[in-house]
N, CA, C and O of each residue as an XYZ file, in Angstrom:
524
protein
N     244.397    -40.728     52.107
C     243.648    -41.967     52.178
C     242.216    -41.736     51.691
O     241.514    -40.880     52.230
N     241.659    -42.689     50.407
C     240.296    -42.613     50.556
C     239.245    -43.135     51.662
O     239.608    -44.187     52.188
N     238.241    -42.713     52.040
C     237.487    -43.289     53.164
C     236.147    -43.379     52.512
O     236.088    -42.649     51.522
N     234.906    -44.138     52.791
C     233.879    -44.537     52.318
C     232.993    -44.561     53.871
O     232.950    -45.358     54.809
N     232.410    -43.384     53.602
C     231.498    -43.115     55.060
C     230.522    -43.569     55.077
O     230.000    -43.122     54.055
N     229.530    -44.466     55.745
C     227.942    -44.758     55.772
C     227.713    -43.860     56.688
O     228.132    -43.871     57.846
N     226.862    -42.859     56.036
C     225.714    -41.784     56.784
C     224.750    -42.199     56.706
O     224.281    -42.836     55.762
N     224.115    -41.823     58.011
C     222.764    -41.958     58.147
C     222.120    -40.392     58.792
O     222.739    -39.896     59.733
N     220.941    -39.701     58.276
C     220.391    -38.735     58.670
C     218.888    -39.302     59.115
O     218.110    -40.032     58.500
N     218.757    -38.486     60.831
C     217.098    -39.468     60.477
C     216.892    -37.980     60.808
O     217.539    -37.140     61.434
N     215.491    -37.998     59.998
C     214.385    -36.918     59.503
C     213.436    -36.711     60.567
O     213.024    -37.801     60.964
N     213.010    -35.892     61.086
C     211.454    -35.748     61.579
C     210.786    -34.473     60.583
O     211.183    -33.341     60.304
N     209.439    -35.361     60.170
C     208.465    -35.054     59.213
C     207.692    -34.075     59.313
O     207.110    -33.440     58.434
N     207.697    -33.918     60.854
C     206.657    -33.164     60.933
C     205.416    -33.302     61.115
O     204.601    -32.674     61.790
N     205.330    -34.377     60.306
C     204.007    -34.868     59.699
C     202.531    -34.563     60.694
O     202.267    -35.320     61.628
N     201.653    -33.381     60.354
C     200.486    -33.353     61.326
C     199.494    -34.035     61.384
O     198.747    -33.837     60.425
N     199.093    -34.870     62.198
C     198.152    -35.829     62.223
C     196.878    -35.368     62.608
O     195.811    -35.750     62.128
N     197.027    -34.591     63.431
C     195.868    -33.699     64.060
C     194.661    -33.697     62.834
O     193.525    -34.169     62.884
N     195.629    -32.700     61.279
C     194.890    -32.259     60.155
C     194.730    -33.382     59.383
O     193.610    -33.530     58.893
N     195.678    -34.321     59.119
C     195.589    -34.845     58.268
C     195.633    -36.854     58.647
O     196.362    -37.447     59.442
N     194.960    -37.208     58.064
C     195.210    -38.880     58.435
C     196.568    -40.061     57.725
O     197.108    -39.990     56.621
N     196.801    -41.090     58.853
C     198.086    -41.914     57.938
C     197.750    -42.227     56.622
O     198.699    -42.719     56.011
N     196.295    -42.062     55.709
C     196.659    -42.671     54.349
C     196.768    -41.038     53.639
O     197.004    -40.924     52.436
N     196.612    -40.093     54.332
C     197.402    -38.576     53.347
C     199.113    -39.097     53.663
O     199.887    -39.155     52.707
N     199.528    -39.410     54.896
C     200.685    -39.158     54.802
C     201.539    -40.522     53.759
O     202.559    -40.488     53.071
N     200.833    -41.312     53.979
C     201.309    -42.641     52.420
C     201.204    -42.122     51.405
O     201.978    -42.665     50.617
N     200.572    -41.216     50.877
C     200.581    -40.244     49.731
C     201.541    -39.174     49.727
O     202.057    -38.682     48.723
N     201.730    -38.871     50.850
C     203.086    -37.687     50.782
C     203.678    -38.373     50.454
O     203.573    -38.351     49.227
N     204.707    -39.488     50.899
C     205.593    -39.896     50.767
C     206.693    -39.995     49.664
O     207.913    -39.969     49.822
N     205.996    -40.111     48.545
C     206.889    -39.384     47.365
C     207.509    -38.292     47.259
O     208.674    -38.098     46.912
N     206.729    -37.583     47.559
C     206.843    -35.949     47.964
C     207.697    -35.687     49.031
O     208.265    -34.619     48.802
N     207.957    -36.040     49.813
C     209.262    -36.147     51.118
C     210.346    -36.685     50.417
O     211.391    -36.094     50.692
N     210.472    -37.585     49.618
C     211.575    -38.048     49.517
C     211.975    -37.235     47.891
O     213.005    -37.455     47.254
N     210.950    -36.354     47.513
C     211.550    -35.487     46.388
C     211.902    -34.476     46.635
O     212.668    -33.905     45.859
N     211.436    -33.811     47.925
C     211.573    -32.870     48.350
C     212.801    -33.111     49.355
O     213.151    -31.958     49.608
N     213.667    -33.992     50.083
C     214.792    -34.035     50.228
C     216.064    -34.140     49.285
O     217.145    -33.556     49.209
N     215.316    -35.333     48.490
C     216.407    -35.636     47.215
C     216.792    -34.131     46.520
O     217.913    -33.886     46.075
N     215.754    -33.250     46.510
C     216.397    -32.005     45.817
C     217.287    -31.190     46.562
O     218.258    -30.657     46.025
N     217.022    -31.062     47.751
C     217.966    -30.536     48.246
C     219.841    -30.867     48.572
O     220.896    -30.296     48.850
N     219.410    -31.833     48.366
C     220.523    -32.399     48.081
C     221.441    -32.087     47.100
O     222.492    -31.447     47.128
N     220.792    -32.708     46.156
C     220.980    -32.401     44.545
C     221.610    -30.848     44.363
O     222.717    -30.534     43.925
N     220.636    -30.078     44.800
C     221.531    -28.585     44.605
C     222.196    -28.059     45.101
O     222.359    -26.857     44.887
N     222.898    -28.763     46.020
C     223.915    -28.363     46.832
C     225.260    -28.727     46.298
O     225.734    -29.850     46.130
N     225.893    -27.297     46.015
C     227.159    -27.638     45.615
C     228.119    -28.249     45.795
O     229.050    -28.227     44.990
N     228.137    -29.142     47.204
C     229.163    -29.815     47.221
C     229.134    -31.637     47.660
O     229.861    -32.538     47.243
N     228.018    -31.680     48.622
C     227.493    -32.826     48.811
C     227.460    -33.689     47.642
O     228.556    -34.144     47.315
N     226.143    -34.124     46.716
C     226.212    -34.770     45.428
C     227.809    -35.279     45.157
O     228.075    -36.468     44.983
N     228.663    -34.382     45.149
C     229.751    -34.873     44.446
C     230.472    -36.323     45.467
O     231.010    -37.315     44.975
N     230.384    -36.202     46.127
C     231.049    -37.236     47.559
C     229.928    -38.134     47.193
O     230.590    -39.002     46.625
N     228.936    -38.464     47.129
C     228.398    -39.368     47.504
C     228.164    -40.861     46.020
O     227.982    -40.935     44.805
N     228.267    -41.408     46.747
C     228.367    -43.026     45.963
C     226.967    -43.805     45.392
O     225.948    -43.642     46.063
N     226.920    -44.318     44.649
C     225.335    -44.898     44.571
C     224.350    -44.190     45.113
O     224.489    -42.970     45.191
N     223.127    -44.839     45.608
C     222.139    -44.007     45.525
C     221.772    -43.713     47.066
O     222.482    -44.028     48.021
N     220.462    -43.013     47.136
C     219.968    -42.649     48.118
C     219.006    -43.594     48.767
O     218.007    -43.940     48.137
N     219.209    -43.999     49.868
C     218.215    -44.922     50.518
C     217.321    -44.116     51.536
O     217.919    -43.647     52.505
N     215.793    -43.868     51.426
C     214.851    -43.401     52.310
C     213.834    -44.743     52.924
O     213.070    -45.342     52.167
N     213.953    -45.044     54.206
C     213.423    -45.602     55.106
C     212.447    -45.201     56.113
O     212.815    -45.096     57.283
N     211.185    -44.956     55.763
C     209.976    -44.903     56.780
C     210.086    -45.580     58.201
O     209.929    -46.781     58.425
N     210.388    -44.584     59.132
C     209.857    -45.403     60.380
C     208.521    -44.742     60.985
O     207.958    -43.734     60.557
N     208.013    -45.819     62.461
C     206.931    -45.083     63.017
C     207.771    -44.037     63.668
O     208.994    -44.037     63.811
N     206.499    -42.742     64.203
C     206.538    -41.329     64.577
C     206.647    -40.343     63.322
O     206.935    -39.158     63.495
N     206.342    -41.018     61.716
C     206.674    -39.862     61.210
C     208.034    -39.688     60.700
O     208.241    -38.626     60.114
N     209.019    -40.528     60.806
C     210.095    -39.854     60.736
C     211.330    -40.883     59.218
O     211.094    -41.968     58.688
N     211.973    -40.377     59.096
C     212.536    -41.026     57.707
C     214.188    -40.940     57.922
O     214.799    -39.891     58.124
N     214.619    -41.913     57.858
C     215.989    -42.425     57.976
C     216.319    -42.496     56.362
O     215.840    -43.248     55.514
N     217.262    -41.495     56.238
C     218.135    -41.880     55.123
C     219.667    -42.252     55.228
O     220.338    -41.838     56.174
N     220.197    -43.036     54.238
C     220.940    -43.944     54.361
C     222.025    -43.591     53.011
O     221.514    -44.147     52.039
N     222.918    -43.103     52.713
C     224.064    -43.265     51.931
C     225.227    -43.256     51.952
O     225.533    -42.525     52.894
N     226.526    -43.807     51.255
C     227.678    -43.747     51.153
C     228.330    -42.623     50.543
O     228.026    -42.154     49.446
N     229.441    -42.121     51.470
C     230.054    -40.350     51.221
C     231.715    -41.134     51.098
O     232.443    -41.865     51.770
N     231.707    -40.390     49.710
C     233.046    -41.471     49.433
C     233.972    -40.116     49.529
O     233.576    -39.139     48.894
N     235.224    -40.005     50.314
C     236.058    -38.626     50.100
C     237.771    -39.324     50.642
O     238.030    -40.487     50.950
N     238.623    -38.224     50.602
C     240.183    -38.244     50.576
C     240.353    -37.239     51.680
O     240.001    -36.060     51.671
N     241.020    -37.985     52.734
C     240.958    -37.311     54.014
C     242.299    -38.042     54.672
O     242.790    -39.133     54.384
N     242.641    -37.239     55.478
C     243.851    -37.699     56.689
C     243.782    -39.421     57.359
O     244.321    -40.479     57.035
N     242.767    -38.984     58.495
C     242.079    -40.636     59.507
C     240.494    -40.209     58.912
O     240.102    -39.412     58.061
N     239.855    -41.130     59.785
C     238.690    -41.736     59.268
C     237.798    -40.735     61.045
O     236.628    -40.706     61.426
N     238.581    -40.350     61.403
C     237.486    -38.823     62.354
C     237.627    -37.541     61.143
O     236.654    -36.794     61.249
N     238.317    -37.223     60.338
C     238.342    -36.152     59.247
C     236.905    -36.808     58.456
O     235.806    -36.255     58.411
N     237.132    -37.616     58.096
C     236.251    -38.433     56.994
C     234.779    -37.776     57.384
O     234.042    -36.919     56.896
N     234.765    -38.646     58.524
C     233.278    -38.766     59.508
C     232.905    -37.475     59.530
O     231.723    -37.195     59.332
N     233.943    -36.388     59.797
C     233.906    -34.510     60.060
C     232.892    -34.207     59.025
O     231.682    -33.992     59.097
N     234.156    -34.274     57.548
C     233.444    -34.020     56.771
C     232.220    -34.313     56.270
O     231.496    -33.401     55.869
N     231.824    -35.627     56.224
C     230.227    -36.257     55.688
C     229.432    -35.289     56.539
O     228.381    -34.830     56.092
N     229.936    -34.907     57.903
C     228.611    -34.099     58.722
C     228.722    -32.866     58.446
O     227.945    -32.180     59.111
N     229.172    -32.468     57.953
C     229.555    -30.731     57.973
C     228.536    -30.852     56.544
O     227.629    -30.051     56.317
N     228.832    -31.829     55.793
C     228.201    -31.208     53.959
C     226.916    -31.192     54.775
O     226.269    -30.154     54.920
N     226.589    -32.247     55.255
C     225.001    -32.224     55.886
C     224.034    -31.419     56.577
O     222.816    -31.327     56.420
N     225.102    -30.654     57.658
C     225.260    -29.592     58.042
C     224.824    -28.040     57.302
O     224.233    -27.017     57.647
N     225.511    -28.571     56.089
C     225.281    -27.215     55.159
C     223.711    -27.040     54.670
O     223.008    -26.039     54.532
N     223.450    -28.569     54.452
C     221.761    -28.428     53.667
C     220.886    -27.993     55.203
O     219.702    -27.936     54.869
N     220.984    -27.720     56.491
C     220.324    -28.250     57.130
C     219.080    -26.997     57.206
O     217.883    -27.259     57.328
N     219.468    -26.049     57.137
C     218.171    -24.532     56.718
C     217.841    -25.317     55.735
O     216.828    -25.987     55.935
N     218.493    -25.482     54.505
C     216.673    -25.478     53.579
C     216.366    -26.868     53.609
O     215.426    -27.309     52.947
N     217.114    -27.624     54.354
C     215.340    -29.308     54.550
C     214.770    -28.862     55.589
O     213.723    -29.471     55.809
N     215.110    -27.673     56.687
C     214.221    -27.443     57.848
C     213.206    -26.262     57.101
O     212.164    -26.152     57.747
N     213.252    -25.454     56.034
C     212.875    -24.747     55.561
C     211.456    -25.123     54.786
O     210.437    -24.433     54.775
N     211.686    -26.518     54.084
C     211.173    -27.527     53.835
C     210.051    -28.279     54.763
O     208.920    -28.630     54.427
N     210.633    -28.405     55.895
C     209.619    -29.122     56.507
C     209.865    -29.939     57.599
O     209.106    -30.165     58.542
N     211.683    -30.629     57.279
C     212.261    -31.658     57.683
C     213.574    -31.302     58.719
O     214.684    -30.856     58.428
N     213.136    -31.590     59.730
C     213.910    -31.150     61.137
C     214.891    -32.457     61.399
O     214.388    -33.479     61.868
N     216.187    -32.405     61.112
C     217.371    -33.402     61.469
C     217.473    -33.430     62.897
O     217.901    -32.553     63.647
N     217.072    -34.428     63.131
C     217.226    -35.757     64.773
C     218.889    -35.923     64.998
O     219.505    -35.530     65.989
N     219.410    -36.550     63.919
C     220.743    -36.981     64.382
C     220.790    -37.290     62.710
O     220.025    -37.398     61.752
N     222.892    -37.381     63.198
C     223.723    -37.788     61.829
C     224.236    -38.600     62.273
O     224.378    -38.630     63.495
N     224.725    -39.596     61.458
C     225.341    -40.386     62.349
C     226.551    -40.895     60.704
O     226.206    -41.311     59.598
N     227.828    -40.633     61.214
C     228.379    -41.084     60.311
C     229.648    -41.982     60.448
O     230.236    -41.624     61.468
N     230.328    -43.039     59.811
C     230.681    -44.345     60.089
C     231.906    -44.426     59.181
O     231.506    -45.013     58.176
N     233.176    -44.134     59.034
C     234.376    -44.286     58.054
C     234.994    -45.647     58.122
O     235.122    -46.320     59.145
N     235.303    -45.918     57.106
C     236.357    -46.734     57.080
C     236.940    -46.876     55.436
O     236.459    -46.864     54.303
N     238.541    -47.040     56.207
C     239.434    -47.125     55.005
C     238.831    -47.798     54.063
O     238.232    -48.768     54.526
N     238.700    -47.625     52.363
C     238.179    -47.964     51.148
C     239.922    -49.112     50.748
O     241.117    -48.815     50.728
N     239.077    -50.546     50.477
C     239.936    -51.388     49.799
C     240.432    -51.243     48.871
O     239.855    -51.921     48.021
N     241.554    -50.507     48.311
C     242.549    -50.261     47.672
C     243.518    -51.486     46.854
O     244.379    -51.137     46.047
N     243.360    -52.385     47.047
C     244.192    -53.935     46.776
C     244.152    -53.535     45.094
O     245.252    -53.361     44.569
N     243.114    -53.407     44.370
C     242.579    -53.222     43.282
C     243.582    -52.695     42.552
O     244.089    -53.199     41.551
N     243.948    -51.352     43.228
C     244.578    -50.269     42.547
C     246.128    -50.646     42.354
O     246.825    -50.184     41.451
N     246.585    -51.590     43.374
C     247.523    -51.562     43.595
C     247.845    -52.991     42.722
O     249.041    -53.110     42.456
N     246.918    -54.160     42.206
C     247.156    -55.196     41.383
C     247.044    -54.365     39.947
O     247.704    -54.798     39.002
N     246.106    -53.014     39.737
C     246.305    -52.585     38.486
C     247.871    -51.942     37.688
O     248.409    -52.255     36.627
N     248.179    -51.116     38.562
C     249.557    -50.482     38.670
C     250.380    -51.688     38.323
O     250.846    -51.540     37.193
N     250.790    -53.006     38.957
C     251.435    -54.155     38.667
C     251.182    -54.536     37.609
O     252.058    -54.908     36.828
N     249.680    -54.536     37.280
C     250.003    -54.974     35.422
C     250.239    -54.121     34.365
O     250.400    -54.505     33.206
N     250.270    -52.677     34.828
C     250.644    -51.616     34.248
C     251.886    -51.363     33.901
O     252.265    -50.994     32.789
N     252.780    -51.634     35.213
C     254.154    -51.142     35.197
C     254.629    -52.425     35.781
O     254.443    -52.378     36.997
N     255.265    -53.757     35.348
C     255.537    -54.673     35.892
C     256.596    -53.865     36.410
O     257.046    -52.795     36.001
N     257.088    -54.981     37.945
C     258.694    -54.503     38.372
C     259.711    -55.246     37.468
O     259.497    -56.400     37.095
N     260.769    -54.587     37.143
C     261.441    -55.374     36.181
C     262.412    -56.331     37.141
O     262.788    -56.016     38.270
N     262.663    -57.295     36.599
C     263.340    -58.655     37.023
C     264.560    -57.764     37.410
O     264.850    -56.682     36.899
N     265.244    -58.438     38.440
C     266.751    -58.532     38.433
C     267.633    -59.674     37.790
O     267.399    -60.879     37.687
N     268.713    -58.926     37.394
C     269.616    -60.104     36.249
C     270.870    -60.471     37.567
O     271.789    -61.259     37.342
């Protein structure tokens, strides 16, 4: 079965306020979200599962909720969910290495609508009539 997971990872930044003030950290902000996006990116196996793009969401405390779809071929939809956390799992040394300490995963399966595939096949291979 394909499954289409919404993950969510929320981030803590770190971000020191002590040193630095909220309009340095509005200026990081590019920089957090390039500096996650890469890690990502070079990870051999994540990138490939995942669907459209990456959504990064600022909340207060500092902290950044990201948001994407992990599209994979799995048993039920607790395999599905397994897997999206485990790839996540894998990056989690180098975004903490980085800077960025994972709060929670939170990941969400459900069966991918298939109807599609199954009206294509029909115009592919009609069933032949009975005589």
């Amino acid at each position: 079965m394909d499954y289409n997971v919404k993950t969510g990872i929320l981030f803590n930044t770190n971000f020191n306020t002590r040193e630095f003030n909220d309009l340095m950290y509005e200026s990081a902000k590019p920089h957090m979200i390039d500096d996650i996006r890469s890690v990502i990116e070079e990870d051999p196996t994540l990138p490939q599962y995942i669907d459209g793009n990456l959504t990064f969401h600022f909340l207060p405390d500092h902290k950044i909720l990201l948001k994407y779809q992990f599209v994979c071929n799995n048993e039920n939809e607790a395999e599905a969910e397994s897997f999206s956390k485990s790839c996540v799992e894998d990056i989690r040394r180098e975004l903490e290495e980085k800077g960025y300490r994972i709060e929670r995963i939170n990941c969400t399966a459900k069966e991918m609508d298939m109807k599609w595939l199954d009206e294509l096949e029909d115009m592919l291979f009609p069933k032949s009539l009975s005589l």
